[in-house]
N, C-alpha and C positions, 0 to 999 in steps of 0.2 A: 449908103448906110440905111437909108429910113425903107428901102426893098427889104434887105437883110430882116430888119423891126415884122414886117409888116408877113413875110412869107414864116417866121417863127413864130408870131403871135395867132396866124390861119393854122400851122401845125397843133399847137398845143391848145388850142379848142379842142381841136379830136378827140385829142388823148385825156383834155379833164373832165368833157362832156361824159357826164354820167353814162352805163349802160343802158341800150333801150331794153324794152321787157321784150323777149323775144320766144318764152317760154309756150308752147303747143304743138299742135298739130300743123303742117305745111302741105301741100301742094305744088310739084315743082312740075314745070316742063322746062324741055332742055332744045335747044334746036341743033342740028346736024350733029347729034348725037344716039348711039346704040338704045337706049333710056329714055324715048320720049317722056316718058311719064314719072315720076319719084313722089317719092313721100317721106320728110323731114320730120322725127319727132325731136324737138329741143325739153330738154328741164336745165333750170337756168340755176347756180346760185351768187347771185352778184354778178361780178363780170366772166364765171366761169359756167362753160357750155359741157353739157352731156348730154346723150343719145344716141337715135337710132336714122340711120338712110339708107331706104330702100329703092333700087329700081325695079319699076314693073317694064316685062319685057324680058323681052334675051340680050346678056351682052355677055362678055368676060368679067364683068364687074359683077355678075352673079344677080339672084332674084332677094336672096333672105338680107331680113335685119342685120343691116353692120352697125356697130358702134362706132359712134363718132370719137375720134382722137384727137385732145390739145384742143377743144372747142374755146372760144372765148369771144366775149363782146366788148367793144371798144369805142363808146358813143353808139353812132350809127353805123358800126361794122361790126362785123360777122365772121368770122374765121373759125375754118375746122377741117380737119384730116379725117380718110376713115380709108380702111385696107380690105377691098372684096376677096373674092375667092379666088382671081387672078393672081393676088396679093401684090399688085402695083398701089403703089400710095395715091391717095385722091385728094387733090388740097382745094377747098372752098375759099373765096373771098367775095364777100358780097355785101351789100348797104341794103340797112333798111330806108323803106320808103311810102310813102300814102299814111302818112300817119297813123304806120307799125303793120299796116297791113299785107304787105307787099316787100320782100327782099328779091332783090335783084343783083348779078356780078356772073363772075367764070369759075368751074369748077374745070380745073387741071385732071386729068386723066387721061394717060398716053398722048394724048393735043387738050386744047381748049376748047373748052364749051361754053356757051352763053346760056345763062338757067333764071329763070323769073318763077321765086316761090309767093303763092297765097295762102294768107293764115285761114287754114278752117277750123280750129278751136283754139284755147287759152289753157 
């Protein structure tokens, strides 16, 4: 019983930990992915996400500005969908980390990707 206490009370930190500030400009790179390179704009309001991700480079997922879809923050998580020119769904899940400066996790796109973004503005 006191496991049951103790993995519920680790859950519902997550979820009442405030959102972090996660609104600016990013810098992503992604590894054994088409898209080394990306660029993340988040405007945040509360716990919900809007914006834009670009890959620089050639892929099927296209060069221009996508809108991000269903963005939202949850504590120190990150989550957001966006649809390239391929028009396969892209699903993000990623933790902020280094004291806001740094989100890292996998971006879903036909496989998995490991992506570590740096904030380069607010």
């Amino acid at each position: 019983m006191a496991v049951v206490l103790v993995l519920t009370f680790g859950c519902a930190s997550v979820e009442t930990a405030p959102p972090r500030a996660v609104a600016g400009t990013w810098n992503g790179q992604c590894t054994d992915c088409p898209h080394t390179l990306l660029r993340l704009v988040l405007v945040q309001n509360g716990d919900r996400l809007t914006g834009t991700l670009r890959g620089i480079g050639r892929s099927e997922f296209g060069d221009p500005d996508v809108p991000l879809l269903g963005g939202k923050v949850t504590g120190p998580l990150v989550t957001f969908q966006a649809r390239g020119e391929d028009r396969v769904l892209l699903e993000a899940n990623l933790r902020v980390v280094d004291e806001g400066g740094t989100m890292r996790g996998q971006v879903v796109h036909r496989t998995v990707f490991f992506v570590t973004f740096t904030r380069m503005s607010q």
